[in-house]
C-alpha positions in Angstrom: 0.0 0.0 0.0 2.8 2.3 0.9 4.2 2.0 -2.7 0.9 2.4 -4.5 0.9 5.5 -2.3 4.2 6.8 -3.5 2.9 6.4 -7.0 0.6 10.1 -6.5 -2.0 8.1 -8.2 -5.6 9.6 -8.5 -8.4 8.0 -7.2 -9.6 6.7 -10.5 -6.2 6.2 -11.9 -5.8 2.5 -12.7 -2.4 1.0 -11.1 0.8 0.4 -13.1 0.8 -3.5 -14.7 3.6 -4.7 -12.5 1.7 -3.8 -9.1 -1.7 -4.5 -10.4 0.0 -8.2 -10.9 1.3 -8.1 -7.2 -2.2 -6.9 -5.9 -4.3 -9.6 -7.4 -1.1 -12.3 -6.4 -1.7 -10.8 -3.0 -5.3 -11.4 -2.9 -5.3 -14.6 -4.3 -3.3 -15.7 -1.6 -5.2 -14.3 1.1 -8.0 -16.7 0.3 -5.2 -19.6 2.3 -5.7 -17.8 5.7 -7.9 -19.9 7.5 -5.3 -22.2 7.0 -4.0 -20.8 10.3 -4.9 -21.5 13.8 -4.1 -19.5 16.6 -4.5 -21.6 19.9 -5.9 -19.8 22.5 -4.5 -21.3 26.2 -0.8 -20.3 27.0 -0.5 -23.0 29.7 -0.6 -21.3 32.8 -1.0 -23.4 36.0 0.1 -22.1 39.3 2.9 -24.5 39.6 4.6 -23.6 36.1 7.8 -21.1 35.5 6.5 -19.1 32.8 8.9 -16.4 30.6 8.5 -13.7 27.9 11.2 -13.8 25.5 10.8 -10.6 22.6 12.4 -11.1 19.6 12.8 -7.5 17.0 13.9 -7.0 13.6 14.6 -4.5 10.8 15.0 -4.2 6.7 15.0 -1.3 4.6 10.8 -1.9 4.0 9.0 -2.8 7.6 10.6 -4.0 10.6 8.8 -5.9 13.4 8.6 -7.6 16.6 7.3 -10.7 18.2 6.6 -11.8 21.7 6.7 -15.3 23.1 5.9 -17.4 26.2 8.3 -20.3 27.7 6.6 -22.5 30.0 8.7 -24.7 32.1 6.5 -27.5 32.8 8.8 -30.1 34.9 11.4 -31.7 32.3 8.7 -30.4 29.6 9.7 -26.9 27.9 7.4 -25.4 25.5 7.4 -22.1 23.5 4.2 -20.3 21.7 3.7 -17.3 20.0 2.2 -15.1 22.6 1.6 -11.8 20.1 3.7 -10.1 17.4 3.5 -6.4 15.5 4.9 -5.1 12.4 5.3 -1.7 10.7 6.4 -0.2 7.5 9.6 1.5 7.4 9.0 5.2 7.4 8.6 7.0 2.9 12.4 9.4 4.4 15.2 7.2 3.8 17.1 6.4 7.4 19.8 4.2 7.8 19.2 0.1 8.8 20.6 0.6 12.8 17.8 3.2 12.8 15.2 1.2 11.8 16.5 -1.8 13.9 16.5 0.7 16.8 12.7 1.2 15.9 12.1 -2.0 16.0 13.4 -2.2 19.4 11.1 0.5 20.6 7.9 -1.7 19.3 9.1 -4.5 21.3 9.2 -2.2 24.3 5.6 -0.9 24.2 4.7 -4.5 23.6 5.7 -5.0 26.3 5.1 -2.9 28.4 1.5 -3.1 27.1 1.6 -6.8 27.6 3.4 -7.8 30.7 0.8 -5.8 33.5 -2.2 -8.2 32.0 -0.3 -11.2 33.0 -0.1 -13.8 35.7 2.4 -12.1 38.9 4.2 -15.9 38.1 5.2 -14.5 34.4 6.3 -11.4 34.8 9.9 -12.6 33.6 11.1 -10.9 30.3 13.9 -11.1 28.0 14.8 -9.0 24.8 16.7 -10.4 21.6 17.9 -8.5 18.4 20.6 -9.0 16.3 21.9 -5.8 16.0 25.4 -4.8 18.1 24.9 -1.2 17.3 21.8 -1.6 19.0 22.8 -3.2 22.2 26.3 -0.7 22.0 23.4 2.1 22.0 21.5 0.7 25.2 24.5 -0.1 27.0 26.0 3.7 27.2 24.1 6.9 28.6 21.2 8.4 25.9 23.1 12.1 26.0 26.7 10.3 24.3 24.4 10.1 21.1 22.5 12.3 18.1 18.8 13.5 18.9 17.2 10.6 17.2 19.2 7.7 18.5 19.5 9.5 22.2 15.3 9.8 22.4 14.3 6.1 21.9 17.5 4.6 23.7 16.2 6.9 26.7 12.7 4.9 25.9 14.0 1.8 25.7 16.2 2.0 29.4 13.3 3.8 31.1 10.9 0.3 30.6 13.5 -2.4 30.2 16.3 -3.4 31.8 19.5 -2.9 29.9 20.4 -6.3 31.5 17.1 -7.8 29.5 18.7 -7.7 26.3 20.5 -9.9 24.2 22.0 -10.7 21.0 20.9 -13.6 18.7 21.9 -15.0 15.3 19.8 -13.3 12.5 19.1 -16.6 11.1 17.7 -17.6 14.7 15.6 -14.4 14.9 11.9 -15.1 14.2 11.3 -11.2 13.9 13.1 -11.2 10.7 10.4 -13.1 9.0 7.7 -10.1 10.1 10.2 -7.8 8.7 11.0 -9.0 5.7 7.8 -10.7 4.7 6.9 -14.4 3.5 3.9 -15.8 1.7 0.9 -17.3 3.8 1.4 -21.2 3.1 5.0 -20.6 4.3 4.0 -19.0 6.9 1.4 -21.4 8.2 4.4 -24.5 8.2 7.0 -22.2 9.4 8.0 -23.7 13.1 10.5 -20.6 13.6 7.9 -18.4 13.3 5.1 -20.0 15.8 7.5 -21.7 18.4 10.6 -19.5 18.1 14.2 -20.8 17.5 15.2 -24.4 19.0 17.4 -23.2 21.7 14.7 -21.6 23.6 12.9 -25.1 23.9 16.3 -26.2 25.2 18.1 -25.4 28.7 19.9 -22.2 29.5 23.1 -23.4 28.9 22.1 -23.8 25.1 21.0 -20.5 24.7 23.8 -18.1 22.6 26.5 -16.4 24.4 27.3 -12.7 25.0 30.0 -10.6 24.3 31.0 -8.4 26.4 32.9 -5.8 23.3 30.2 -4.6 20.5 30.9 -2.0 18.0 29.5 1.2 17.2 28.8 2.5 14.5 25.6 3.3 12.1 27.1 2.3 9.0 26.0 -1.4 7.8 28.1 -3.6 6.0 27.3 -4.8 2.6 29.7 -6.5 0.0 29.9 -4.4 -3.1 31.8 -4.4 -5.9 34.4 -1.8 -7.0 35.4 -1.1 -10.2 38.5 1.6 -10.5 38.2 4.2 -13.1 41.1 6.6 -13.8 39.6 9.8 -14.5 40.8 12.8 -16.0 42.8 15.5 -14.1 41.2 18.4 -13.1 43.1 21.2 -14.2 43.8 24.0 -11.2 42.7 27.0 -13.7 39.9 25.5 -15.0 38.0 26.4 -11.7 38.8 30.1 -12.6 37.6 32.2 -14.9 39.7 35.2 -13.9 43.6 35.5 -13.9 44.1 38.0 -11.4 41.8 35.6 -9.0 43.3 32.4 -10.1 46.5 34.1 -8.7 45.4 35.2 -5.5 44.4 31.9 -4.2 47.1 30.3 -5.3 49.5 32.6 -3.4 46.7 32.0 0.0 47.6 28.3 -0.8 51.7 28.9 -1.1 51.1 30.6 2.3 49.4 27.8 3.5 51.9 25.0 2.5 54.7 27.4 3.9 53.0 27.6 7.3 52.7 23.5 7.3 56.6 23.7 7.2 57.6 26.5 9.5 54.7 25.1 11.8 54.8 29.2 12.4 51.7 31.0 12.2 52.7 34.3 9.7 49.9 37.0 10.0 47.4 37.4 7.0 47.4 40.1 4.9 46.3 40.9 1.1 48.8 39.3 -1.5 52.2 41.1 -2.1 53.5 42.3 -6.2 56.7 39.5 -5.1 53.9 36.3 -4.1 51.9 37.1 -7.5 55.1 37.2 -9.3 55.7 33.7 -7.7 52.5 32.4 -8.7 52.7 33.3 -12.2 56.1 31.6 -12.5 54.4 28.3 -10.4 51.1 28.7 -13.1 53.7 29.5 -16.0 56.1 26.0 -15.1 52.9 23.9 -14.7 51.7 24.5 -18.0 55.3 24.5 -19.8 55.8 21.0 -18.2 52.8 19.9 -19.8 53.2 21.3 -23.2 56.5 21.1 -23.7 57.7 18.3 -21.5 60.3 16.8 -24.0 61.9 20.4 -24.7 62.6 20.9 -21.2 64.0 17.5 -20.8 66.5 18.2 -23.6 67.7 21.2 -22.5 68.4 20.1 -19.0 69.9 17.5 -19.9 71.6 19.7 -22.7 71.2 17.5 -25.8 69.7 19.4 -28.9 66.2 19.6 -29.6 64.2 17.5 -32.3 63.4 18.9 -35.6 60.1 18.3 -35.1 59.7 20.5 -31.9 57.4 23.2 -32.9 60.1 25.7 -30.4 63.3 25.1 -33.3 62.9 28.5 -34.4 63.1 30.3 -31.0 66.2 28.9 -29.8 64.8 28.1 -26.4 66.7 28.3 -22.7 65.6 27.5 -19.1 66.0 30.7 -16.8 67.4 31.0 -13.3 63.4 30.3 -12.3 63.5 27.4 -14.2 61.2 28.8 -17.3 61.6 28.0 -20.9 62.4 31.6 -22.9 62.6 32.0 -26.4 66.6 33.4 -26.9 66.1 34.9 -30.8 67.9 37.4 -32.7 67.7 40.2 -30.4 69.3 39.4 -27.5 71.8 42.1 -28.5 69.4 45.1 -28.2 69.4 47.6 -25.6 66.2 49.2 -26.1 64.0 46.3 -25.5 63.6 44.8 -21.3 64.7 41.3 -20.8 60.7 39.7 -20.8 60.7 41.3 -24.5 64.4 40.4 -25.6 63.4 36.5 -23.7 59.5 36.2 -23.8 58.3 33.4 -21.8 57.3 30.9 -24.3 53.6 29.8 -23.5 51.4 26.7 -25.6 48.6 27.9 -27.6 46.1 25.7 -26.5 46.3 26.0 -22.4 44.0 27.3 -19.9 46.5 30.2 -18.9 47.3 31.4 -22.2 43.6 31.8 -22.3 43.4 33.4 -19.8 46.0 35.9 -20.3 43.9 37.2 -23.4 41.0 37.7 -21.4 42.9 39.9 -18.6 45.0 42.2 -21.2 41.3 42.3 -23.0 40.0 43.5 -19.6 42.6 45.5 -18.7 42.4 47.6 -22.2 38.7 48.3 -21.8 38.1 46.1 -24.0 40.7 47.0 -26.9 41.2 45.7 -30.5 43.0 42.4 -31.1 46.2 44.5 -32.3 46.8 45.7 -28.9 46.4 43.1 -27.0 48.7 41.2 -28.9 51.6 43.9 -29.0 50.8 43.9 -25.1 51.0 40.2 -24.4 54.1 39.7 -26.2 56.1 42.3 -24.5 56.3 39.0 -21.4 54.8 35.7 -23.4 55.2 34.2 -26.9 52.2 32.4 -27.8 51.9 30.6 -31.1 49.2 31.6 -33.2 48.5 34.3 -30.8 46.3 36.1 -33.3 43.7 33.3 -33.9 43.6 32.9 -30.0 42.5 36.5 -29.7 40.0 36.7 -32.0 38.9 33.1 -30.1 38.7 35.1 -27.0 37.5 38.5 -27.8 34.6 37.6 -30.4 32.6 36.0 -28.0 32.8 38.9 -26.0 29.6 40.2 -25.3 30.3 44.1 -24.5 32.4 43.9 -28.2 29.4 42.1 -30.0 26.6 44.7 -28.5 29.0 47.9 -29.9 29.7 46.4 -33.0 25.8 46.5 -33.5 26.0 43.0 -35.6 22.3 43.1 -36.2 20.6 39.3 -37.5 19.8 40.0 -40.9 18.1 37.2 -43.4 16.9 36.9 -47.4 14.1 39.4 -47.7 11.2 37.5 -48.1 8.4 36.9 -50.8 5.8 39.9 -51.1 2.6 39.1 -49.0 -0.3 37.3 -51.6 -2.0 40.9 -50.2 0.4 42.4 -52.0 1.1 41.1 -55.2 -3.1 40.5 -56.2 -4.8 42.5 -58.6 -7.8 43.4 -57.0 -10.5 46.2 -56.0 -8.7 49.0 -54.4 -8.2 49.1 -50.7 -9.3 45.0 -50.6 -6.3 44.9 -48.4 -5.2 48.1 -46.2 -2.8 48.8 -44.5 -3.4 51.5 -41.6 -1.0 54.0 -39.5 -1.0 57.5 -37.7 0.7 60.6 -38.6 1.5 63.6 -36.5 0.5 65.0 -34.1 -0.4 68.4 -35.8 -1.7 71.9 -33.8 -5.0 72.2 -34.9 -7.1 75.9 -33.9 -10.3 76.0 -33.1 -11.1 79.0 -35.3 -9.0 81.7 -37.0 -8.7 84.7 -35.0 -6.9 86.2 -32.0 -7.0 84.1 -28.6 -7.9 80.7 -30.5 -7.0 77.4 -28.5 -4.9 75.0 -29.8 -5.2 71.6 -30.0 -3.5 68.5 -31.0 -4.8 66.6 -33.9 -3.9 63.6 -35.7 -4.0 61.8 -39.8 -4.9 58.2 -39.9 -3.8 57.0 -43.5 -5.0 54.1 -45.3 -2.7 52.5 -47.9 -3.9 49.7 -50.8 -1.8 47.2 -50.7 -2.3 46.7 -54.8 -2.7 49.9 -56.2 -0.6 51.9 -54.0 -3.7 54.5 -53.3 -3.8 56.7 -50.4 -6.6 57.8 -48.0 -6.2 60.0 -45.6 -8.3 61.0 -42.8 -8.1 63.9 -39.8 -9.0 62.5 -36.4 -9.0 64.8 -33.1 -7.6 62.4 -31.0 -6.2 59.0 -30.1 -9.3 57.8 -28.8 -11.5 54.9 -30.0 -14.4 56.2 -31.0 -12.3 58.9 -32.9 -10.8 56.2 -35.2 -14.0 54.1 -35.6 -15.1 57.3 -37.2 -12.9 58.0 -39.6 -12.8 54.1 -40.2 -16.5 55.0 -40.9 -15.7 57.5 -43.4 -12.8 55.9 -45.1 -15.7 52.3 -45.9 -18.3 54.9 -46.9 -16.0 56.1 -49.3 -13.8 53.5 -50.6 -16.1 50.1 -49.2 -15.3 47.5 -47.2 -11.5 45.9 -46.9 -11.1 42.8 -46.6 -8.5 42.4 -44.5 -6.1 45.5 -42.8 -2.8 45.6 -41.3 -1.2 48.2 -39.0 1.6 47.8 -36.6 2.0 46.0 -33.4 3.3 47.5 -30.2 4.3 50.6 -28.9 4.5 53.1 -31.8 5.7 56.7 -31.5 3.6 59.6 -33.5 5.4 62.4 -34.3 7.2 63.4 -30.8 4.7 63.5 -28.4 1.7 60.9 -28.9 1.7 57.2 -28.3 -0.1 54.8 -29.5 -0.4 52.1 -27.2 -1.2 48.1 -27.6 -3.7 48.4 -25.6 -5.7 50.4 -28.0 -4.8 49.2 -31.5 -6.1 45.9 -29.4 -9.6 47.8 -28.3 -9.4 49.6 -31.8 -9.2 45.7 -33.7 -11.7 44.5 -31.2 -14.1 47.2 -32.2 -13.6 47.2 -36.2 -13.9 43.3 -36.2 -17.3 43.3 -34.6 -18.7 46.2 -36.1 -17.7 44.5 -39.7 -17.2 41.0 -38.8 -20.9 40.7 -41.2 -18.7 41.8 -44.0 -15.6 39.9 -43.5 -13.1 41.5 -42.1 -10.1 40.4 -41.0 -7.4 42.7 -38.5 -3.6 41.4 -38.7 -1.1 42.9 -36.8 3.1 42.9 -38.1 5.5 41.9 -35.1 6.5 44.5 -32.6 9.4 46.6 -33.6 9.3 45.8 -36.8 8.5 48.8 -39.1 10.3 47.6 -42.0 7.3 44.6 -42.2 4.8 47.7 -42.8 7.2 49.2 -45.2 4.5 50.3 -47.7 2.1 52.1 -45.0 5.1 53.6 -43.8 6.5 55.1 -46.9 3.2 56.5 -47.4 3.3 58.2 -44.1 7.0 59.3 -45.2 5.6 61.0 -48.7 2.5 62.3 -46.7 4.7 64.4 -44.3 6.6 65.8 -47.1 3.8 67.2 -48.7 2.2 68.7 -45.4 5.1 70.2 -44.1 6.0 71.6 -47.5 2.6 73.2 -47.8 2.1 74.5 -44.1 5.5 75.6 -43.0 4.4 77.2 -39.7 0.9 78.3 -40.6 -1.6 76.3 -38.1 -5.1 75.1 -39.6 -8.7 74.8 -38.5 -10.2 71.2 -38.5 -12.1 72.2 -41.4 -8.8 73.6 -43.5 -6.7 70.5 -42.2 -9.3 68.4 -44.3 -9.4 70.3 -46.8 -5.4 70.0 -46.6 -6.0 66.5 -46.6 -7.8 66.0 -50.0 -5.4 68.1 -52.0 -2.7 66.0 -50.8 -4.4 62.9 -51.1 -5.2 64.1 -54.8 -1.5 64.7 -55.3 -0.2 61.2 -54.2 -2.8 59.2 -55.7 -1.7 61.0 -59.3 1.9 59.5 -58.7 3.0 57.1 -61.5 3.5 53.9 -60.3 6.2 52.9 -62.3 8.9 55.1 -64.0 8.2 56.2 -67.4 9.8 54.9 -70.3 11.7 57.4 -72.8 9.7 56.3 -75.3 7.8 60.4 -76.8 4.3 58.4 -77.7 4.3 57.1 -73.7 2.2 60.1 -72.5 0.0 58.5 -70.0 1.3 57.2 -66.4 -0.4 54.4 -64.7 -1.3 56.0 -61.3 -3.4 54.7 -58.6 -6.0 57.1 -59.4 -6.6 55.1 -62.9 -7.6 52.6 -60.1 -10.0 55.0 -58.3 -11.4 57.4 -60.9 -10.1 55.9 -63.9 -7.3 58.8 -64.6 -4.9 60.8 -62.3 -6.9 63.0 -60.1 -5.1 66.0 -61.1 -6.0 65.9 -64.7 -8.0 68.1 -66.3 -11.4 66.9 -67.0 -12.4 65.8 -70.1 -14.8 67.7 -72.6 -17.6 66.4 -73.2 -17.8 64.2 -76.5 -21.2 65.0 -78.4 -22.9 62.3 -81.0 -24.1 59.3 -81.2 -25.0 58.3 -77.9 -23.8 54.5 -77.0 -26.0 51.8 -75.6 -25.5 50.8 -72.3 -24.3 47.3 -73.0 -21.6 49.4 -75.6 -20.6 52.0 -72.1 -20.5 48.6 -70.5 -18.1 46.8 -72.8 -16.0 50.1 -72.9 -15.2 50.3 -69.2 -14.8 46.7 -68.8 -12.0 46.9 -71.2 -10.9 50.2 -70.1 -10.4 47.8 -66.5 -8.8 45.1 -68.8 -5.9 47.4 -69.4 -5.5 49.1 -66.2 -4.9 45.7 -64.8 -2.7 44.7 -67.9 -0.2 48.1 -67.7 -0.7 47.2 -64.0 1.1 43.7 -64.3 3.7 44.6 -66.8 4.5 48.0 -65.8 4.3 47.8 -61.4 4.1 44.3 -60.7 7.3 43.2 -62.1 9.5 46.0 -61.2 8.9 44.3 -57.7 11.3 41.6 -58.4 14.4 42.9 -57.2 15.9 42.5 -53.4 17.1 46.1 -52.5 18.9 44.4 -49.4 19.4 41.7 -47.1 20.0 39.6 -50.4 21.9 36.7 -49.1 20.3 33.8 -46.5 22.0 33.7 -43.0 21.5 31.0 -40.5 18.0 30.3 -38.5 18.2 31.8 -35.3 17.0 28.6 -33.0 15.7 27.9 -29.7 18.2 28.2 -26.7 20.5 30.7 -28.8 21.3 33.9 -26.7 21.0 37.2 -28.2 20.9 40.9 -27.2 17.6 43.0 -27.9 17.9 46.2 -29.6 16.4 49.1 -28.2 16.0 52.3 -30.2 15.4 54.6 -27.5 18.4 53.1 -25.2 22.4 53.2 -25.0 23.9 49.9 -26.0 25.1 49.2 -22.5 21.3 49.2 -21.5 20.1 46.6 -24.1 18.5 43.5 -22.5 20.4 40.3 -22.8 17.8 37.4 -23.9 17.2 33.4 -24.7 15.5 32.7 -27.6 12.8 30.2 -26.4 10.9 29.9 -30.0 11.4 30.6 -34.1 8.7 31.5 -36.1 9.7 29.8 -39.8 8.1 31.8 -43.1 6.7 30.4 -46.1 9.8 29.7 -47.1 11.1 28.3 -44.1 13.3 31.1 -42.9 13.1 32.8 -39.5 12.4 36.9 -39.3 10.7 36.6 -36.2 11.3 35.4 -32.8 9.9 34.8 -28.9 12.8 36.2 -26.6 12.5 35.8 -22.8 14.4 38.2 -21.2 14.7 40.1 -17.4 11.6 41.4 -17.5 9.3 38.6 -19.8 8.8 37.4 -22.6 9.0 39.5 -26.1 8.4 39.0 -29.7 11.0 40.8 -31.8 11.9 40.6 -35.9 15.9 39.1 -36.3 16.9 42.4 -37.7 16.0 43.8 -34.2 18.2 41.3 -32.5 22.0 40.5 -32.3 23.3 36.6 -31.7 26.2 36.4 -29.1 28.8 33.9 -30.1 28.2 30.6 -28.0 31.7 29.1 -27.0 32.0 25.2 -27.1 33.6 24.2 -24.1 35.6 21.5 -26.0 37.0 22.7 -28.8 37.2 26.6 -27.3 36.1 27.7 -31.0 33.6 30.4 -31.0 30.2 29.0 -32.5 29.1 31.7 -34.7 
């Protein structure tokens, strides 16, 4: 039951197969219990010797304890069961002298529950178990030991006498069958179990003998076996990331070692310039014995070096520290210091060398690979020192935030939105503009106000609508969304930004309401179709064609109000005539061709012609039939949407940037989040936790959790920190 407990099953949960199997074995073979039969009389007559002899045992699962009655009858000795008790071992792991101690105690309230309810004749009682640590526990005062031993031994003493208990044989202890469980047919035969062991049928003499010397301890012995695996040495640097800290505990351990020696105590006090000088030279030997091992045996032993030592060149020597230098061709100058005449000659692929980089890196604020380099080697020649500092410095992450290494990938495909011929303003796209002073009437004294331009952009044609609204509010834009589908009809579906958007320098337009403002539109339209989308945050370059139209709106207000302030009333009028103007833009650049005199424009798309054209006389005559004025403007619609795929559509196939495919950004990788209105040193450090593939199976957006939650952000808002594989020490780029 207790393991069917530990399972944190439900109530209806059915049980695993292998316990299910052990339940049903369990009651099948509880069906054999009348099998036993417990006699009742324990033989007491007035002239018999009657004792109690308690038996108590332990495993890891239950331990238990049994009580039995010896009645001397004459010659005639017989034993009986008198009552026994078990109990599973507790769900917190404790040792097996614990739970043998346990089982100890249950023998002691057994008895002491048992022995007042007998005859005055059998009041006789002796304890067995077959644990020394046990008996070592009872025999010594309860305060020599831990809380938990020191409690129930002061049990134990306080109802028993310590002169009660014994030790038996584990193989003579019936108690170890209640502890460690046996079937019910084995049970029922089992003459151990209902009569106790042979001995105590016998004499006293034949009963086991004491020691007097029992050990004490709480560990138990088990055989195991050992098998011996040479693992790899731990290198003393590689529990440093720091040089300067490396060396300081290495000089508090020098100190150490000299203090075992002197057996002097020397007083504390922070590291001296001479004991870091020592423990570089200690650090520096260390890994030049490793490296280069069979060059140092050489030259002490002064035989020549192999060709194939890598250190030929340098003409090495052991110093009067016991270093290898390089001794090259300018020994002989006097401008140079001995470390740069002799650099200490240092392998390329060792922890300290390492970490040299990274404290000169530190130590220049950071500085270019060029000056590290000409630093280092003014004390250590390190091959290939130049691919170890670009090893070192590119994964650092203050250098990768300044260098601004934005994510790019391969611009994608156009939006199906974008590249359907279709009724104009099918599919919008919607932002704000401003925020403008708008007066409340032209004269002296007038109050000023802000107001704002909502434009709506066709994703086919290009065509602009613009819109004043007073505020940021709601209702305001449901308004002019109003206005805009009286006009123009019904879109299909719209897109406008996502996030926290800047108007102008003042107003914000928060997520909150382009939420409420989607919410709104989508159930006051949903009859109709529409469909709201938003683009990712922070990523403006997605809404590219609402923003441009924004971009050649502003130019045309600001050129035609300078400083002059407007009325509600003027600002729309503004409005239109700029409106007119963009919507008469070619869509295409004309060709040099003298007979080309008529620009596609989205106006063609709106009115059938620029809206800035003159208007056209009227043609008197014949009058046409309707079906004729039918047939005309559906052809006249034939060729918009002809000049409209051969002179727009496929000027769209170039990529004006981002024309080559990077790698997917992926789950796990850790990048730094741009922010546009923050310093570099303030940009929040982030794990990507999920990609968000395109059509074509390339990532341009992803789910960052940073600090302060979780964000969505485009790549090209996002810069990967080099990850460094702690094998190889390569930089994963």
């Amino acid at each position: 039951m207790q393991e069917i407990w530990l399972q944190n099953l439900g109530w209806d949960d059915k049980l695993p197969t292998e316990m299910s199997q052990r339940w049903q074995s369990f009651l099948e073979e509880y069906s054999d219990l009348n099998q036993i039969r417990v006699p009742r009389w324990i033989w007491y007559q007035p002239e018999v010797v009657i004792e109690h002899h308690g038996f108590c045992d332990a495993s890891q699962r239950a331990y238990g304890a049994a009580i039995y009655i010896r009645v001397e009858m004459g010659q005639k000795i017989l034993t009986r069961l008198l009552t026994a008790k078990t109990r599973v071992a507790p769900v917190k792991t404790v040792s097996l002298p614990r739970l043998e101690l346990c089982g100890a105690v249950l023998l002691t309230e057994m008895v002491t529950a048992i022995l007042p309810h007998m005859p005055s004749a059998s009041s006789d009682i002796r304890c067995w178990t077959d644990s020394t640590i046990v008996l070592a526990w009872l025999r010594k005062p309860a305060c020599n030991w831990t809380t938990f031993v020191a409690n129930r031994v002061a049990k134990i003493t306080q109802a028993t006498p310590v002169d009660c208990w014994a030790h038996v044989r584990s193989e003579q202890n019936s108690a170890d069958l209640a502890s460690r469980g046996v079937s019910l047919q084995e049970l029922a035969e089992n003459h151990l179990w209902w009569h106790g062991p042979e001995w105590l049928q016998g004499p006293r003499e034949l009963w086991p003998a004491q020691s007097d010397t029992l050990p004490v301890t709480e560990l138990e012995q088990r055989a195991v076996k050992v098998h011996f695996v040479k693992g790899p040495s731990i290198d003393f640097l590689e529990r440093f990331s720091k040089l300067d800290k490396a060396l300081r505990v290495l000089v508090y351990v020098q100190r150490f070692f000299k203090r075992c020696r002197k057996g002097s105590f020397l007083p504390s006090s922070r590291p001296t310039s001479e004991e870091i000088r020592e423990a570089e030279r200690t650090l520096t030997s260390i890994a030049q014995r490793r490296a280069y091992g069979q060059e140092l045996q050489h030259l002490t032993e002064k035989r020549p070096l192999p060709v194939s030592s890598p250190l030929v060149t340098l003409f090495p020597f052991i110093d009067q520290h016991g270093l290898l230098r390089a001794c090259g061709r300018l020994t002989a100058s006097k401008t140079l210091q001995y470390d740069e005449r002799h650099p200490i000659l240092l392998p390329y692929d060792c922890r300290l060398s390492r970490l040299i980089v990274q404290f000169t890196h530190q130590i220049t604020l950071h500085g270019g690979s060029q000056l590290i380099v000409r630093l280092i080697r003014t004390k250590y020649w390190i091959p290939k020192i130049k691919n170890l500092v670009k090893a070192v410095v590119n994964p650092c992450k203050i250098c990768t935030i300044y260098k601004k290494r934005l994510q790019t990938q391969l611009m994608g495909d156009f939006p199906t939105d974008r590249v359907s011929f279709s009724r104009a303003f099918t599919y919008t796209g919607i932002d704000y503009a401003g925020p403008f002073e708008i007066k409340n009437y032209t004269g002296r004294a007038c109050l000023i106000t802000k107001g704002y331009v909502c434009v709506f952009v066709c994703f086919s044609t290009k065509a602009i609508h613009l819109e004043p609204t007073s505020d940021l509010t709601t209702e305001k834009f449901l308004a002019a969304f109003a206005r805009f589908v009286a006009r123009r009809g019904c879109p299909q579906r719209v897109h406008s930004d996502n996030g926290k958007t800047f108007v102008g320098a003042a107003a914000l337009i928060s997520r909150d309401f382009l939420q409420a403002i989607k919410e709104s539109v989508t159930d006051a339209y949903s009859h109709q179709g529409l469909v709201w989308r938003f683009i990712p945050p922070g990523a403006p370059h997605m809404g590219g064609l609402w923003e441009a139209g924004v971009k050649s709106f502003k130019t045309l207000f600001l050129k035609s109000t300078s400083v002059r302030k407007y009325t509600f009333e003027e600002l729309a009028t503004l409005l239109a005539k700029i409106e007119a103007c963009l919507n008469s833009r070619p869509l295409s650049p004309m060709s040099e061709d003298p007979s080309d005199l008529l620009a596609l424009t989205p106006g063609h798309f709106l009115i059938g012609g620029p809206l800035l054209s003159t208007a056209e006389p009227e043609i008197k005559g014949e009058a046409k039939s309707i079906i004729n004025r039918w047939q005309h403007l559906k052809a006249q619609h034939q060729q918009f949407s002809a000049r409209w795929k051969e002179e727009y559509l496929k000027e769209l196939h170039k990529r004006s940037k981002w024309q080559f495919p990077t790698r997917n950004l992926q789950a796990d990788d850790m990048v730094v989040v741009k922010e546009d209105n923050l310093p570099p040193n303030e940009w929040r450090l982030g794990r990507i936790v999920s990609a968000f593939p395109g059509a074509d199976e390339r990532i341009r957006v992803v789910e960052i959790r940073t600090s302060r939650g979780t964000i969505k952000r485009p790549v090209h808002k996002v810069i990967l920190l080099p990850m460094e594989d702690k094998e190889s020490s390569v930089p994963r780029d």
